[in-house]
C-alpha positions as CSV (number, residue, x, y, z in Angstrom):
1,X,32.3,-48.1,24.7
2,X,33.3,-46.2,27.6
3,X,31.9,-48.5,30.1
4,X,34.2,-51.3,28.4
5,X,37.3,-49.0,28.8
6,X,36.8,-48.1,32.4
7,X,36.2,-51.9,32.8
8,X,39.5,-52.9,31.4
9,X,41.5,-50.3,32.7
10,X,40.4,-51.5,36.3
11,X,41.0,-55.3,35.4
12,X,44.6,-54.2,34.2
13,X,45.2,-52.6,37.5
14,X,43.9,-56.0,39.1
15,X,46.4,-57.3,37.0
16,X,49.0,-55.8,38.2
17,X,47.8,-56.0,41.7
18,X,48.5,-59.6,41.2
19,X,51.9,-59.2,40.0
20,X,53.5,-57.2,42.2
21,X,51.7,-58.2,45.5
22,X,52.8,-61.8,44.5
23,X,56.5,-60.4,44.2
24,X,55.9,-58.2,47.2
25,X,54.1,-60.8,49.6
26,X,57.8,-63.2,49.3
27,X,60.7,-60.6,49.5
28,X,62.0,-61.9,52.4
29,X,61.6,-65.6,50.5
30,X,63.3,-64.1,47.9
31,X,66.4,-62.8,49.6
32,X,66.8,-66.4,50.9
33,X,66.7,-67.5,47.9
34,X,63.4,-69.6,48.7
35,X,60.7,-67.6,46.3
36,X,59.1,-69.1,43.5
37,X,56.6,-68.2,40.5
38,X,53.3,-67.7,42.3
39,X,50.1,-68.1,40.7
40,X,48.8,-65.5,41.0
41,X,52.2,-64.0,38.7
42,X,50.9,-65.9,35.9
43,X,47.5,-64.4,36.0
44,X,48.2,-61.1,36.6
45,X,50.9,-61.0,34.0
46,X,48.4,-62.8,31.1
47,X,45.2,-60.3,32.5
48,X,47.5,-56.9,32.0
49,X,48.5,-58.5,28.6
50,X,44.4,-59.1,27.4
51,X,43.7,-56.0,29.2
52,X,46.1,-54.0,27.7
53,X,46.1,-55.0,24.0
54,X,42.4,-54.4,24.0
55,X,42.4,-51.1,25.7
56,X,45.0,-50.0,22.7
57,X,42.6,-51.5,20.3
58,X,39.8,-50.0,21.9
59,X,41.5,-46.5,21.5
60,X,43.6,-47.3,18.3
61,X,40.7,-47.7,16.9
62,X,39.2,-44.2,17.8
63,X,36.1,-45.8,19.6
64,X,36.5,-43.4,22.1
65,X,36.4,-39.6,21.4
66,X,39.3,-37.9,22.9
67,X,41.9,-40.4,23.6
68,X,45.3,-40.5,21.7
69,X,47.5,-43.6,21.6
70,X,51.2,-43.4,22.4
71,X,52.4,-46.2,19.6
72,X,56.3,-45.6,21.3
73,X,55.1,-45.9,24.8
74,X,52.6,-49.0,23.6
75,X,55.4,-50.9,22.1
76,X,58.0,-50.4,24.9
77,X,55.3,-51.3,27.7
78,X,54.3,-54.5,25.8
79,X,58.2,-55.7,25.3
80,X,58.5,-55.5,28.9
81,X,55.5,-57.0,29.5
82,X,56.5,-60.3,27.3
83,X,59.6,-60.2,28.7
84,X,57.7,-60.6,32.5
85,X,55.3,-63.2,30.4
86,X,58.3,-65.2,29.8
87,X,60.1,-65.7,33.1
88,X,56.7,-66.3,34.8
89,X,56.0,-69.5,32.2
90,X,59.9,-70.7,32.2
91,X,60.1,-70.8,35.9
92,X,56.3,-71.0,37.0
93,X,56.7,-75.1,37.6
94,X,60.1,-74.7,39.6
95,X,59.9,-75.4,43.2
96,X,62.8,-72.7,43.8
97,X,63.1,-69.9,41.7
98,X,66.2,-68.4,40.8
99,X,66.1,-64.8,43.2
100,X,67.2,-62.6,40.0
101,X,64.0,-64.3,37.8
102,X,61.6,-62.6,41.0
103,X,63.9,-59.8,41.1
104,X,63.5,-59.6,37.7
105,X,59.7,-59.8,37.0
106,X,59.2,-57.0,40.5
107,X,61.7,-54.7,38.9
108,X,60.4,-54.9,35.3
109,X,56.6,-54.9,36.7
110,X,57.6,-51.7,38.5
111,X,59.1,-50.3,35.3
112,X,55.8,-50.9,33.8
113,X,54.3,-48.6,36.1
114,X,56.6,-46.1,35.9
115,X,56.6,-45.9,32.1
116,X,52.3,-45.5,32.1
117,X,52.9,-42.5,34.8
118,X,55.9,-40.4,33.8
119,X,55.8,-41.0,30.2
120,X,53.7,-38.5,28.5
121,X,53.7,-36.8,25.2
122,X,52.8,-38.0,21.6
Protein backbone atom coordinates (compact mmCIF):
# COMPACT_ATOMS: atom_id res chain seq x y z
CA UNK A 1 0.00 0.00 0.00
CA UNK A 2 2.87 2.12 0.32
CA UNK A 3 3.88 2.04 -3.14
CA UNK A 4 0.20 3.33 -4.01
CA UNK A 5 0.70 6.28 -1.44
CA UNK A 6 4.08 7.40 -2.72
CA UNK A 7 2.35 7.13 -6.22
CA UNK A 8 -0.46 9.46 -5.46
CA UNK A 9 1.30 11.77 -3.48
CA UNK A 10 3.66 12.36 -6.58
CA UNK A 11 0.56 12.57 -9.04
CA UNK A 12 -0.95 15.26 -6.57
CA UNK A 13 2.24 17.29 -6.88
CA UNK A 14 1.89 16.77 -10.76
CA UNK A 15 -1.29 18.14 -10.14
CA UNK A 16 -0.49 21.00 -8.83
CA UNK A 17 2.39 21.47 -11.10
CA UNK A 18 -0.28 21.87 -13.60
CA UNK A 19 -2.14 24.39 -11.83
CA UNK A 20 0.08 26.84 -10.88
CA UNK A 21 2.52 26.66 -13.83
CA UNK A 22 -0.69 27.24 -15.93
CA UNK A 23 -1.36 30.43 -13.68
CA UNK A 24 2.31 31.18 -13.68
CA UNK A 25 3.13 30.64 -17.46
CA UNK A 26 0.27 33.84 -18.32
CA UNK A 27 0.93 36.49 -15.49
CA UNK A 28 1.82 38.96 -17.75
CA UNK A 29 -1.54 37.81 -19.87
CA UNK A 30 -3.22 38.20 -16.86
CA UNK A 31 -2.25 41.69 -15.87
CA UNK A 32 -3.59 42.68 -19.36
CA UNK A 33 -6.38 41.24 -18.81
CA UNK A 34 -5.88 38.64 -21.74
CA UNK A 35 -5.49 35.15 -19.56
CA UNK A 36 -7.85 32.54 -19.76
CA UNK A 37 -8.65 28.90 -18.09
CA UNK A 38 -5.82 26.76 -19.52
CA UNK A 39 -6.14 23.18 -19.88
CA UNK A 40 -4.00 22.11 -18.24
CA UNK A 41 -5.97 24.13 -14.90
CA UNK A 42 -8.67 21.82 -15.41
CA UNK A 43 -6.56 18.69 -15.12
CA UNK A 44 -4.40 19.61 -12.50
CA UNK A 45 -7.23 20.86 -10.38
CA UNK A 46 -9.56 17.38 -11.03
CA UNK A 47 -5.96 15.12 -10.58
CA UNK A 48 -5.12 16.92 -6.91
CA UNK A 49 -8.89 16.33 -6.26
CA UNK A 50 -8.71 12.15 -7.19
CA UNK A 51 -5.31 12.22 -5.71
CA UNK A 52 -6.16 13.76 -2.67
CA UNK A 53 -9.43 12.16 -1.60
CA UNK A 54 -7.75 8.80 -2.12
CA UNK A 55 -4.60 9.52 -0.25
CA UNK A 56 -7.14 10.53 2.84
CA UNK A 57 -8.84 7.32 2.21
CA UNK A 58 -5.82 5.54 1.92
CA UNK A 59 -4.72 6.87 5.36
CA UNK A 60 -8.23 7.29 6.99
CA UNK A 61 -8.44 4.05 6.57
CA UNK A 62 -5.31 3.08 8.56
CA UNK A 63 -3.84 1.15 5.55
CA UNK A 64 -0.66 2.62 6.34
CA UNK A 65 1.04 2.08 9.75
CA UNK A 66 2.07 5.39 11.16
CA UNK A 67 0.22 8.04 9.47
CA UNK A 68 -2.46 10.23 11.20
CA UNK A 69 -5.04 12.25 9.28
CA UNK A 70 -5.70 15.87 9.95
CA UNK A 71 -9.73 15.74 9.47
CA UNK A 72 -9.57 20.00 10.15
CA UNK A 73 -6.74 20.45 7.68
CA UNK A 74 -8.58 17.71 5.17
CA UNK A 75 -11.76 19.62 5.17
CA UNK A 76 -10.35 23.13 4.77
CA UNK A 77 -7.82 22.01 1.91
CA UNK A 78 -10.69 20.31 0.04
CA UNK A 79 -13.12 23.58 0.29
CA UNK A 80 -10.52 25.38 -1.34
CA UNK A 81 -9.88 23.02 -3.61
CA UNK A 82 -13.75 22.95 -4.96
CA UNK A 83 -13.72 26.32 -4.75
CA UNK A 84 -10.52 26.34 -7.49
CA UNK A 85 -12.69 23.29 -9.22
CA UNK A 86 -15.34 25.72 -9.73
CA UNK A 87 -13.88 28.73 -11.36
CA UNK A 88 -11.79 26.52 -13.62
CA UNK A 89 -15.26 24.74 -15.09
CA UNK A 90 -17.35 28.24 -15.01
CA UNK A 91 -14.73 30.03 -16.98
CA UNK A 92 -12.76 27.13 -18.71
CA UNK A 93 -14.77 27.82 -22.24
CA UNK A 94 -14.39 31.76 -22.08
CA UNK A 95 -11.97 33.10 -24.53
CA UNK A 96 -11.08 36.02 -21.91
CA UNK A 97 -11.07 35.32 -18.44
CA UNK A 98 -11.95 37.73 -15.95
CA UNK A 99 -8.08 38.63 -14.30
CA UNK A 100 -9.54 38.14 -10.51
CA UNK A 101 -10.99 34.30 -11.61
CA UNK A 102 -6.81 33.63 -12.49
CA UNK A 103 -5.96 35.65 -9.65
CA UNK A 104 -8.20 33.85 -7.92
CA UNK A 105 -7.46 30.15 -8.71
CA UNK A 106 -3.06 31.19 -8.34
CA UNK A 107 -3.81 32.74 -4.99
CA UNK A 108 -6.11 29.92 -3.70
CA UNK A 109 -3.77 27.16 -5.32
CA UNK A 110 -0.91 28.79 -3.42
CA UNK A 111 -3.02 28.71 -0.23
CA UNK A 112 -3.32 25.13 -0.75
CA UNK A 113 0.28 24.78 -0.47
CA UNK A 114 0.69 26.72 2.26
CA UNK A 115 -1.96 25.03 4.34
CA UNK A 116 -0.16 21.16 3.58
CA UNK A 117 3.29 22.86 4.78
CA UNK A 118 2.73 25.09 7.81
CA UNK A 119 -0.25 23.39 9.14
CA UNK A 120 0.73 20.82 11.51
CA UNK A 121 -0.67 19.31 14.60
CA UNK A 122 -3.78 16.93 15.24
Amino acid sequence: MQILATILVILHFIGLSFLLGSFLVQVKDIAKGKGRVLRGMIDGALLQLITGLALTGIYSAHLIDGEEVNNAKIAVKLVVLLVIVALVFVYRKREVAPSWVLWAIGGLTTLNVVLAVAWTGK
